[in-house]
C-alpha positions as CSV (number, residue, x, y, z in Angstrom):
1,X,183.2,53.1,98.0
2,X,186.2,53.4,100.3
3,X,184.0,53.9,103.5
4,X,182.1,50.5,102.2
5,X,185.2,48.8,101.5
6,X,186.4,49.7,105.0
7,X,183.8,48.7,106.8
8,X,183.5,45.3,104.4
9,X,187.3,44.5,103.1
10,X,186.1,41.9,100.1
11,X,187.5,41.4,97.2
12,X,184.9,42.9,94.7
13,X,184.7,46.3,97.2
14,X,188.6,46.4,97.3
15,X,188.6,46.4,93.5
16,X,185.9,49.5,93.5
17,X,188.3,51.5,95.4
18,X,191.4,50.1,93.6
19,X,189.9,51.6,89.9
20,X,188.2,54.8,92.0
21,X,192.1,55.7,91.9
22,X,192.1,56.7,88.5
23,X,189.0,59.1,88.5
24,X,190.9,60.9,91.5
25,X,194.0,61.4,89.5
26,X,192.2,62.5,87.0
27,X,190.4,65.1,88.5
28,X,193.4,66.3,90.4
29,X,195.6,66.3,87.0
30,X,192.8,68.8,85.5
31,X,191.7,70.8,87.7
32,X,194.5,73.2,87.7
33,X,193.7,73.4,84.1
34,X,189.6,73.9,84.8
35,X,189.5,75.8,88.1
36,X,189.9,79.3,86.3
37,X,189.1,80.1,82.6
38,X,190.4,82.9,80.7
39,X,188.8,86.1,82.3
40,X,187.4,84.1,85.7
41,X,188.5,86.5,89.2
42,X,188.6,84.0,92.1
43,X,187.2,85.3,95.5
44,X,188.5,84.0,98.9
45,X,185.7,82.0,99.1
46,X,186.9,80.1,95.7
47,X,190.3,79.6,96.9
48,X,189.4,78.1,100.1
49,X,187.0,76.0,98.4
50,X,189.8,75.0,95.7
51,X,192.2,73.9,98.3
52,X,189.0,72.1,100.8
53,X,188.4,70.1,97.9
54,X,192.0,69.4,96.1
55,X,193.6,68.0,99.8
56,X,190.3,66.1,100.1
57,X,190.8,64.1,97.0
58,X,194.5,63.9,97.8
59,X,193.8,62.2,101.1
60,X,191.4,60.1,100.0
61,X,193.6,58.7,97.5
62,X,196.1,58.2,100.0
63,X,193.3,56.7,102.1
64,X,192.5,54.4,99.7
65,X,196.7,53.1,99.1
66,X,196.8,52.5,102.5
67,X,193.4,50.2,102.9
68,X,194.5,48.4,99.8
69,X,197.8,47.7,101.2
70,X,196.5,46.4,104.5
71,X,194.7,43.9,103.3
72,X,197.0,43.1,100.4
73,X,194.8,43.5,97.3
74,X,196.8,42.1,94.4
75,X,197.5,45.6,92.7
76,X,197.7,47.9,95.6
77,X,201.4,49.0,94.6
78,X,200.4,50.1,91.3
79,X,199.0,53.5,90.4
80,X,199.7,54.9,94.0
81,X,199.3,58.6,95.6
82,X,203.4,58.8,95.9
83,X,204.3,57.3,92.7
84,X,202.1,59.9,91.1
85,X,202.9,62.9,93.7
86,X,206.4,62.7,94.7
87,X,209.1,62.6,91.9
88,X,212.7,60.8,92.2
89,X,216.2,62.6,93.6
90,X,216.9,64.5,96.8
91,X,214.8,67.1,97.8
92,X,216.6,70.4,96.6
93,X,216.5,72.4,99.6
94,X,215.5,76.0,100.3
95,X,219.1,77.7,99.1
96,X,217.3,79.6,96.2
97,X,214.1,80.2,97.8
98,X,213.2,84.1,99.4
99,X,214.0,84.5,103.1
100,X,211.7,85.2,105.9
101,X,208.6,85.2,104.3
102,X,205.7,85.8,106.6
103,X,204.2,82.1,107.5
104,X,200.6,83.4,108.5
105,X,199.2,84.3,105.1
106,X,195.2,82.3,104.3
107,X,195.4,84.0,100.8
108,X,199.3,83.4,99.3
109,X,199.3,83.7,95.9
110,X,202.7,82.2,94.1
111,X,203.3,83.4,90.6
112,X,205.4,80.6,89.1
113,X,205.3,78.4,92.0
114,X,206.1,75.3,91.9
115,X,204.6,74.2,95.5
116,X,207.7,75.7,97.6
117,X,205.1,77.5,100.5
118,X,202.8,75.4,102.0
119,X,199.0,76.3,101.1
120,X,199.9,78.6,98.6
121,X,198.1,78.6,95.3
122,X,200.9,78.4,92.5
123,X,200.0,80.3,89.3
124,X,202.1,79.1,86.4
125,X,202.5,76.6,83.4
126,X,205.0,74.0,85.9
127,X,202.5,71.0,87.0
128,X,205.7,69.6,87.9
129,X,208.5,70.8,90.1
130,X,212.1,71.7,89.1
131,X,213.4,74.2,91.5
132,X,211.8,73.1,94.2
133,X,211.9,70.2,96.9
134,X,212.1,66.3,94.6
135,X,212.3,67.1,91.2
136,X,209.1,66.2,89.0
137,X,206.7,65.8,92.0
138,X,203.5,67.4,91.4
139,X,202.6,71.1,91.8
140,X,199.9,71.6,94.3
141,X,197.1,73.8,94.2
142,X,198.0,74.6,91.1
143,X,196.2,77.0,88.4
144,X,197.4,77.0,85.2
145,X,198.3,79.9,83.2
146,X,200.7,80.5,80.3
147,X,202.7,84.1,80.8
148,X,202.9,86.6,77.2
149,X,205.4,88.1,77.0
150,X,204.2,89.8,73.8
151,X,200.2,90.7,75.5
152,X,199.5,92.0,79.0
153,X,198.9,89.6,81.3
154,X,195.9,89.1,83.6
155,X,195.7,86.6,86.9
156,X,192.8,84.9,88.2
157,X,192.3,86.4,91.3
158,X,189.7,89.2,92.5
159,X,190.5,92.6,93.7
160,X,192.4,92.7,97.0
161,X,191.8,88.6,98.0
162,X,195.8,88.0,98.8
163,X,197.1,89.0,101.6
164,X,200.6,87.6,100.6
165,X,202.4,87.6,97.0
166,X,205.3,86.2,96.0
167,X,207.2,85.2,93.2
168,X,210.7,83.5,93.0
169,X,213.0,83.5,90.1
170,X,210.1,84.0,87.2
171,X,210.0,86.6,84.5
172,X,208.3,89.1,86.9
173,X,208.9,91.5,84.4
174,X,206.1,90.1,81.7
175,X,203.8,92.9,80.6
176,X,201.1,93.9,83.2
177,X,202.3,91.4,86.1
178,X,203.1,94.7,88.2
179,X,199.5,96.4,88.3
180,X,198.2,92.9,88.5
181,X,200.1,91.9,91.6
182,X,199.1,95.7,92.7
183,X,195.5,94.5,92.3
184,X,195.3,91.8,94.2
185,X,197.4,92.4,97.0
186,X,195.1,93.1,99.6
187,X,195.3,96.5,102.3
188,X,197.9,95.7,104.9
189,X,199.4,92.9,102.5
190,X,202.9,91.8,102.2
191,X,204.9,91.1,98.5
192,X,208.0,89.1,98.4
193,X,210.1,89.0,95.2
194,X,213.0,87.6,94.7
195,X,215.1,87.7,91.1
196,X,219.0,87.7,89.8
197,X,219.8,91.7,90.7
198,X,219.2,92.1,86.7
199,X,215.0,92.1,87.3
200,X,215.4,95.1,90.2
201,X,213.9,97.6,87.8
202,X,210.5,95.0,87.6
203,X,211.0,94.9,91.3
204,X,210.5,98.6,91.5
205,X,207.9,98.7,89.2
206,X,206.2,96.5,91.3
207,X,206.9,98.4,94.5
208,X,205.8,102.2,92.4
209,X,202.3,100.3,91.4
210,X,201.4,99.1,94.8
211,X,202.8,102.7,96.9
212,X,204.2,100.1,99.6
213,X,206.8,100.0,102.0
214,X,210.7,98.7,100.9
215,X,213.0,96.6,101.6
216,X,215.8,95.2,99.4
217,X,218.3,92.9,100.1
218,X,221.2,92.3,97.8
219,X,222.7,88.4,98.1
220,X,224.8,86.0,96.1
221,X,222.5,82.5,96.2
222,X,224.2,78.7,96.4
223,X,224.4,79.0,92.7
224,X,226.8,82.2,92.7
225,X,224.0,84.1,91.1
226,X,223.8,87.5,92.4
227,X,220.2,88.3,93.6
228,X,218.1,91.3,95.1
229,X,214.7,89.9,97.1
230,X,212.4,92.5,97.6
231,X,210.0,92.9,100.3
232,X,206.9,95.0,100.1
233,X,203.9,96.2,102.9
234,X,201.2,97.7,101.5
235,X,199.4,100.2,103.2
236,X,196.8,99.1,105.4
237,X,193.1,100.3,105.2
């Protein structure tokens, strides 16, 4: 539809891309919700699949805003990729976030993330942000999973696939979170936790499961919250 419509701006094609909108919003609002079912182990494969497909849909919506605003179809401004995407406010900035995190992960796993590190896949129950960048814009890449912390918990992800793991600020002390971040974390693989000084024994825990190499650094963040972040190599094959 938007390749016809682009190639033949009428009217009637405009207004085939104009309601395709609302299946791509649909899709990308479930999917986080569909991708993995209780008891599903992504592969590498699945991830990059799951992100391919996810900024496909994104840019085609974003495609499709842009050709309807060009040549002014009555309704282009409603229903947009931004209005849907990006929430309202400043963006928050990176004051609370972990420090020097490596930048050349293809397999980052975020356990509550909220979309902070670009390309990860963000584990969690937030489909919208509120720690990180505008308030309420959409999490990306998102797979959705409520945390126990009465049962052991499980993640979606197969044996060794991430090369980086990190979580920021989330209850990484929820029962089984440690061996399951140990499980994942691939050979040579780097973990990244970051948690008011309280959460260092889960930090530990985490660093005893996986047999790794630490680091700890002891800060007070923007908020005057005293905080330890934890970095973690794994040994490599």
């Amino acid at each position: 539809m938007y390749r016809k419509a682009q190639a033949d701006p009428t009217q009637p094609n405009l207004k085939l891309v104009w309601a395709s909108r609302s299946e791509v919003k649909a899709w990308l609002t479930s999917i986080g919700k569909t991708l993995a079912p209780q008891g599903a182990k992504l592969t590498r494969r699945n991830l990059d699949d799951y992100r391919r497909i996810y900024a496909s849909a994104e840019q085609l919506w974003i495609a499709s805003d842009e050709l309807l605003a060009l040549h002014k179809y009555p309704e282009a401004a409603k229903d947009t990729y931004t209005e849907w995407a990006v929430g309202s406010g400043k963006d928050q900035g990176d004051s609370i976030h972990a420090k020097n995190v490596p930048t050349t992960a293809k397999y980052h796993i975020d356990i509550f993330g909220e979309g902070y590190f670009k390309g990860a896949v963000n584990i969690g129950m937030a489909e919208r942000t509120s720690t990180t960048g505008i308030s309420n814009s959409r999490v990306p890449n998102l797979i959705y999973r409520k945390f126990s912390r009465n049962n052991t918990n499980t993640l979606p992800i197969a044996d060794h696939v991430a090369d980086l793991v990190t979580s920021e600020n989330g209850p990484i002390e929820m029962p089984g979170l440690a061996e399951e971040i140990a499980r994942i974390i691939s050979p040579g693989g780097t973990i990244v936790l970051i948690n008011p000084v309280s959460e260092k024994a889960s930090h530990d825990k985490v660093a005893k499961a996986t047999g790794g190499t630490v680091n700890q650094v002891l800060a007070k963040n923007s908020r005057n919250v005293e905080t330890v972040q934890t970095t973690i190599v794994v040994p490599g094959p």
